[in-house]
C-alpha beads as a LAMMPS data file, in Angstrom:
LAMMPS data file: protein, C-alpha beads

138 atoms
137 bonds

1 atom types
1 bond types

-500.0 500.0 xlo xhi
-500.0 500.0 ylo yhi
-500.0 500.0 zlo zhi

Masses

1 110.0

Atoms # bond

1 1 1 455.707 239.589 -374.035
2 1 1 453.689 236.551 -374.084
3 1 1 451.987 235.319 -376.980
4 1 1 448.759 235.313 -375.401
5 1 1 449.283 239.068 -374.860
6 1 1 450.578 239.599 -378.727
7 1 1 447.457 237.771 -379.728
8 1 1 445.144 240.473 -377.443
9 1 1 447.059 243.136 -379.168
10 1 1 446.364 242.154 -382.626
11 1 1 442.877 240.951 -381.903
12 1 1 442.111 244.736 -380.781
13 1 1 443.732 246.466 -383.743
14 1 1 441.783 244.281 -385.877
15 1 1 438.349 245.242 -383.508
16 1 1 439.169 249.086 -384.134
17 1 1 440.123 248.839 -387.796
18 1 1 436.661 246.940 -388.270
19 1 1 434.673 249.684 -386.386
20 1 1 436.544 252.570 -388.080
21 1 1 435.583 251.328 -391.118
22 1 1 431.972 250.311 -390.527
23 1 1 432.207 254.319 -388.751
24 1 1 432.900 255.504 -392.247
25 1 1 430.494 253.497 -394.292
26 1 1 427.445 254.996 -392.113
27 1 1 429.098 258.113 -392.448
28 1 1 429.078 258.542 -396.229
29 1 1 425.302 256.474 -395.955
30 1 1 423.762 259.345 -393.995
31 1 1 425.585 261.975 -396.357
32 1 1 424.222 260.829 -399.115
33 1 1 420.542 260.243 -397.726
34 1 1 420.524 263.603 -396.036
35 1 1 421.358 264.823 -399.636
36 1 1 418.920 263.303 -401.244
37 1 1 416.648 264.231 -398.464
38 1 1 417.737 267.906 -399.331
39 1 1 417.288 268.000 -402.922
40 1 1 413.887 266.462 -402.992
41 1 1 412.740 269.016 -400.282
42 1 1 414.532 271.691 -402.264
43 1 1 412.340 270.506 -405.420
44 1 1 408.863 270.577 -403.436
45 1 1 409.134 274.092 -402.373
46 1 1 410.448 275.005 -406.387
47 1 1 407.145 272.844 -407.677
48 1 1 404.605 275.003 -405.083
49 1 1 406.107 278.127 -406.646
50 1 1 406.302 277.028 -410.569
51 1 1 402.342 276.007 -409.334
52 1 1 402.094 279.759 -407.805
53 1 1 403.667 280.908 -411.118
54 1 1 400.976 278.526 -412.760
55 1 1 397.744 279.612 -411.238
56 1 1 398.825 283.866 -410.840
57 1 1 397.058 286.484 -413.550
58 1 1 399.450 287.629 -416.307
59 1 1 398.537 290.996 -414.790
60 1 1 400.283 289.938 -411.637
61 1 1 403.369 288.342 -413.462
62 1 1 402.288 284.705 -413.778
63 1 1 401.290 282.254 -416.064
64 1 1 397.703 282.345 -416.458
65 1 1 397.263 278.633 -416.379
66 1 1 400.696 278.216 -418.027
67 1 1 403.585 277.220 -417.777
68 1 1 405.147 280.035 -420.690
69 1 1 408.557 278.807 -420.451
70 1 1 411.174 277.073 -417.817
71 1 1 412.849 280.752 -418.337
72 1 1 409.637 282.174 -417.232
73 1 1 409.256 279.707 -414.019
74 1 1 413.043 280.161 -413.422
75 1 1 412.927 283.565 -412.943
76 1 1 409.935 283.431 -410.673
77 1 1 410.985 280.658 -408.711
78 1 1 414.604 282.767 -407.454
79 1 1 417.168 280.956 -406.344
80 1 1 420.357 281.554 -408.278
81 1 1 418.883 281.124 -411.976
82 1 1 420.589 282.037 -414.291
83 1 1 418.441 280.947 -417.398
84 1 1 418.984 277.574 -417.585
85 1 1 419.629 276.120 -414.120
86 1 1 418.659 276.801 -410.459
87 1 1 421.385 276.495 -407.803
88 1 1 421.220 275.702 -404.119
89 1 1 423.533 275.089 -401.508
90 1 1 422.533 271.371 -401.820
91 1 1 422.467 270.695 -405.705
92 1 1 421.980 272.130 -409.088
93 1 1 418.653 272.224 -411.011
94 1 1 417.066 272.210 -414.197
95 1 1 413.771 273.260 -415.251
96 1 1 411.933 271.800 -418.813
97 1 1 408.397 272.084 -420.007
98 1 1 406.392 270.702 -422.141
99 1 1 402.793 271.742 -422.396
100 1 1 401.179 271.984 -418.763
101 1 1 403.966 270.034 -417.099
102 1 1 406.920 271.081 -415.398
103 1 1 409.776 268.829 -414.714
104 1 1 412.259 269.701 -412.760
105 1 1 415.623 267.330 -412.499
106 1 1 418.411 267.941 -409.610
107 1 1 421.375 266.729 -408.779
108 1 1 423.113 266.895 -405.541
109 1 1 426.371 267.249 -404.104
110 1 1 427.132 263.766 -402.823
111 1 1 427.986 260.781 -404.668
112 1 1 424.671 258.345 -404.927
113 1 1 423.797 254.739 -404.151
114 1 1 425.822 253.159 -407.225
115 1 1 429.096 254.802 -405.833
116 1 1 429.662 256.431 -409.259
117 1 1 427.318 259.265 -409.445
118 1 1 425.875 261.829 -407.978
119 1 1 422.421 261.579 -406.002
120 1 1 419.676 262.334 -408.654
121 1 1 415.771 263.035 -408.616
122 1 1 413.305 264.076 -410.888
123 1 1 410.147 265.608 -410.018
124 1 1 406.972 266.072 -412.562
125 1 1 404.523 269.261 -411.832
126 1 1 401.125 269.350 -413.924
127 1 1 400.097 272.373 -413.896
128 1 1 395.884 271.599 -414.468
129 1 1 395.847 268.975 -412.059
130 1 1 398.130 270.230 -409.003
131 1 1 399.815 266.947 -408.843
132 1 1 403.093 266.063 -407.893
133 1 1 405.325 263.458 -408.795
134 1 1 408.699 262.737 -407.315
135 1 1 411.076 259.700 -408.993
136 1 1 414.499 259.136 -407.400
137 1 1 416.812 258.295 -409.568
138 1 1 420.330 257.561 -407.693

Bonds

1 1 1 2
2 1 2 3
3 1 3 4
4 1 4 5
5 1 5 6
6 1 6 7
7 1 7 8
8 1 8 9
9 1 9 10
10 1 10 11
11 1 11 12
12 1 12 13
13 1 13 14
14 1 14 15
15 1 15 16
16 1 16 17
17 1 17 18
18 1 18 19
19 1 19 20
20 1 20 21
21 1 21 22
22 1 22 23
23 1 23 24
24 1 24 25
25 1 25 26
26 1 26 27
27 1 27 28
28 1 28 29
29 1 29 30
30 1 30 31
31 1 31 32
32 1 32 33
33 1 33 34
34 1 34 35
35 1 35 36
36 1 36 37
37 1 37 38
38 1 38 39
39 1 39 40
40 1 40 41
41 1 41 42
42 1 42 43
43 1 43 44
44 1 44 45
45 1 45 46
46 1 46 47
47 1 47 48
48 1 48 49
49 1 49 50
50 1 50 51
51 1 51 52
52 1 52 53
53 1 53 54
54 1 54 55
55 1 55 56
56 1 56 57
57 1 57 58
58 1 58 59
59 1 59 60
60 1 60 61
61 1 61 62
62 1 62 63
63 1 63 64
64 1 64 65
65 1 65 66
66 1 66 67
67 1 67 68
68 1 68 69
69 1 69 70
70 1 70 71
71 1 71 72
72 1 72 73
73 1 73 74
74 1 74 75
75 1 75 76
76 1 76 77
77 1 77 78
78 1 78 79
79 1 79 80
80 1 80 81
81 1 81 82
82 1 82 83
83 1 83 84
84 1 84 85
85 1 85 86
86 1 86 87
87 1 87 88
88 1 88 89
89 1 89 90
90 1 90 91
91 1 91 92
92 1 92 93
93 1 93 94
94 1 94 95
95 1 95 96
96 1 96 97
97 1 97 98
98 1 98 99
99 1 99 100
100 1 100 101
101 1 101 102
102 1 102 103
103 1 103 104
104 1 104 105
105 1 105 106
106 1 106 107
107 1 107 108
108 1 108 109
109 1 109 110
110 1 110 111
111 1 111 112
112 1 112 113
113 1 113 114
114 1 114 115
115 1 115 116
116 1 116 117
117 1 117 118
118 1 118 119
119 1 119 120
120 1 120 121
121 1 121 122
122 1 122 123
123 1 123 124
124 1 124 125
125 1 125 126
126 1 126 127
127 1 127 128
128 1 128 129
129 1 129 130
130 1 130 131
131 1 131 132
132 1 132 133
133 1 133 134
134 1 134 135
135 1 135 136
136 1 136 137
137 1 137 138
């Protein structure tokens, strides 16, 4: 073989080891937004039912413009609760509250932005107000 043609070979295997690993680097990018993605939509639909939970009659199993207790909410929110943290198929959650606010934390299943830990976000609920406030943490 020629040495132009051992050059050509070597410049390709360099090509494809470049765009294998740029491939994987996207790969594990999109993993960990679509996880992120997950457990912040997995969050809004737990907030509108702790606010449900919120704004229902005691007589009808709520709160009664209260929050009672993150067992309380747990348990009417579902999911798998078992009395201290909700679990989905895209993260783990933990209810706290304090007064008329709710705040939920998750954490998801794929390793974050900082390459160290896992993909976090932390969502406020007032209860009196209806608002809404999601922080993303990793």
């Amino acid at each position: 073989m020629g040495t132009q043609q051992i050059l050509l070979i070597v410049l390709s295997v360099i090509i494809v080891g470049i765009a294998v690993a740029v491939g994987i680097t996207m790969f594990n990018a999109q993993a960990t937004n679509s996880n992120r993605q997950a457990i912040v939509g997995d969050m809004n639909n737990q907030a509108s039912s702790a606010l449900a939970f919120y704004k229902t009659p005691l007589t009808h199993g709520g709160g009664a413009g209260s929050f009672i207790s993150a067992n309380a909410v747990g348990t009417w929110i579902g999911y798998d609760w078992d009395g201290t943290i909700l679990t989905t198929g895209n993260g783990t959650f933990t209810l706290a509250v304090a007064g008329d606010v709710l705040t939920i934390t998750g954490t998801g299943t794929e390793i974050g932005s900082n390459g160290s830990t896992n993909v976090q976000a932390t969502m406020t609920v007032t209860g009196a107000t209806s608002a809404i406030v999601t922080t993303v943490n990793n």
